[in-house]
N, C-alpha and C positions, 0 to 999 in steps of 0.2 A: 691770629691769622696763620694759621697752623697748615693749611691747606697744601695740598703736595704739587696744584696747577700754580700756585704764586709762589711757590718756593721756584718753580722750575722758570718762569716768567724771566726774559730776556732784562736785563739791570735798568735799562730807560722807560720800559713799559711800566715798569714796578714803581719807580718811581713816580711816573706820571700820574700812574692811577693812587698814588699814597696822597699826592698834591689833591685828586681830584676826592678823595675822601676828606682831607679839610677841609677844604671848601664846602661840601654838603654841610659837616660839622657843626661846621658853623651858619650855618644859613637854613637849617633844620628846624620847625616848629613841635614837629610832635615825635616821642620817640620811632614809631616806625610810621616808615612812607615809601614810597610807590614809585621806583626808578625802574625807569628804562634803559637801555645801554644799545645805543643804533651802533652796527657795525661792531658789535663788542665779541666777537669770536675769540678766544676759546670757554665764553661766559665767566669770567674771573667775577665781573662785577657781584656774583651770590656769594663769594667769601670773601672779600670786601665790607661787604653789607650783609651779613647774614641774619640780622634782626630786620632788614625790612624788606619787602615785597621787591621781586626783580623781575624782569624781564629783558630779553635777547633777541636784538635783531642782527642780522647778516646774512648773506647770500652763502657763507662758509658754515656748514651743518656743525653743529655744537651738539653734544650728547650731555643735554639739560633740558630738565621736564619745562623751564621755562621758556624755551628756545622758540624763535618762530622764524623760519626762514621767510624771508621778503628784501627786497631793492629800500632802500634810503631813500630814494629821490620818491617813495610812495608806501607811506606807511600803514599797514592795514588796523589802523585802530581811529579812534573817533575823538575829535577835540579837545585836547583838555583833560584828556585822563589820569595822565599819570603828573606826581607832586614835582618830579623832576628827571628830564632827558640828560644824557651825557654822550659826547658822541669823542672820541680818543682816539690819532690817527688814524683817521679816514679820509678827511677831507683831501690832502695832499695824495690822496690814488685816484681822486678821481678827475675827470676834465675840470677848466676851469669853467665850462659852462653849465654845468650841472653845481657847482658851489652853494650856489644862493638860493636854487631850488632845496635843497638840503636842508639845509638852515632854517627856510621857510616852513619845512614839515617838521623839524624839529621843534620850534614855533610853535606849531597849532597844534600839536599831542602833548604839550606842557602846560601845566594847567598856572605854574611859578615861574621856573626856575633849567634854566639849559647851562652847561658846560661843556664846551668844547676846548679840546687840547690840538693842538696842530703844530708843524712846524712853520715859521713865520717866511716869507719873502723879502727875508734883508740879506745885505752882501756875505754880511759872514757866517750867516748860514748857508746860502746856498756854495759859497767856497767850502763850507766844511763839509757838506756832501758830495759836490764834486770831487774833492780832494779823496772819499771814501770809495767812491767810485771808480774811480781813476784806480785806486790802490785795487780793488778787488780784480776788475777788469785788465788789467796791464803786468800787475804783480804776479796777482795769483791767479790769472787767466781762467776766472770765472762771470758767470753773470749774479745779479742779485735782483728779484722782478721788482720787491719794495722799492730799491731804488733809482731803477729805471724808469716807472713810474713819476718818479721825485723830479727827473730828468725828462721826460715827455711831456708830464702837463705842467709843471712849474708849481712853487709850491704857495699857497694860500697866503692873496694880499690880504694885511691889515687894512689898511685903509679903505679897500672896497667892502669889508666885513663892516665898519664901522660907520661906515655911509647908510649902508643896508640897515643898519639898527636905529641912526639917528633919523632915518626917515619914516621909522614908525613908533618915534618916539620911544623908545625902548631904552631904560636902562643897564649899562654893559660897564663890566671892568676886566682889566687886563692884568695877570699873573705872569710873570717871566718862572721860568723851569730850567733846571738843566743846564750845564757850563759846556759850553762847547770844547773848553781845553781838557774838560776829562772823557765827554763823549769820543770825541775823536780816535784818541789816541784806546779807549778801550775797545770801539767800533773796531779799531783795525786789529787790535789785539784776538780779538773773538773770533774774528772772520779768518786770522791766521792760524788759530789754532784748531779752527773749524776744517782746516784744507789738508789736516794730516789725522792719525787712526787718533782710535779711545778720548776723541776731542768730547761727547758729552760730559762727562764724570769730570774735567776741564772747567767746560763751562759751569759748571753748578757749583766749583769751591770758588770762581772767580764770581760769581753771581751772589753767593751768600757773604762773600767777604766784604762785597758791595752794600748788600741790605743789609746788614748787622748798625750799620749806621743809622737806620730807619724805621730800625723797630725797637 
């Protein structure tokens, strides 16, 4: 995983998508298969997966021959195609009434197998983003749209996800991700060193000091 877009990938995104690679890993019948990645802009998921078939949906142009611009909530493909959907914070930008329609299309273009990564609607998650908010907004008198967003539509209940699945009989399990006592504190980290000069070159030794753990 050599690639210069995942080396450059923000530390929780990298992560997220390392998790959502074992998981396929293991849940894999043939050496390659046929993933989609709803919302997956900037297309990481092809070097991730570079032995199996990818495709790229989002409304954000991606400069990838597999790329298809389209809405989530309407997926231009046909039943059942693809071996398995993943969809990796997204849900939490969008309304909560658009959630389940999502879900539902990701649903009927999988012919196995979906993965979704989200952030959850429990207390101390939504304390640790407001507390990141708070810091960006108040400190460093900036805005952040992601998590505004996070603050305007609320972020994706479990239990209404889990209602939705047990009523069409669907089997589903749940992965916990990610420690909030090291998020936090490197969120504000990032966002601080993002507010003064030559902050790339910054971010990418604090980003690989990150992932050396993970590869």
């Amino acid at each position: 995983m050599k690639s210069s877009l995942i080396q450059k990938l923000p530390f929780d995104m990298f992560q997220r998508y390392m998790l959502v690679k074992e998981i396929i890993n293991c849940v894999r019948t043939r050496r390659s298969i046929h993933i989609l990645d709803v919302g997956g802009h900037p297309g990481v998921i092809s070097d991730f997966f570079p032995a199996d078939k990818t495709h790229v949906i989002d409304l954000k142009v991606c400069k990838r021959e597999n790329f298809v611009r389209a809405d989530c909530q309407s997926l231009p493909f046909r039943s059942g195609i693809f071996d398995l959907v993943t969809n990796i914070d997204v849900l939490e930008h969008l309304p909560k009434g658009k959630r389940l329609q999502v879900l539902e299309e990701l649903l009927r273009v999988s012919r196995r197998f979906v993965v979704v990564a989200a952030p959850s609607d429990l207390e101390e998650v939504r304390r640790a983003d407001r507390a990141l908010y708070d810091y960006i907004v108040n400190v460093l008198k900036r805005e952040d749209e992601n998590l505004k967003e996070h603050m305007a539509y609320g972020l994706p209940n479990l239990g209404e996800f889990r209602d939705f699945l047990d009523s069409r009989d669907l089997v589903h399990i749940e992965f916990s991700n990610g420690y909030l006592g090291n998020w936090l504190p490197m969120q504000m980290l990032i966002f601080h060193i993002s507010s003064g000069e030559a902050h790339t070159s910054s971010h990418q030794r604090i980003f690989a000091l990150f992932k050396r753990r993970y590869q």
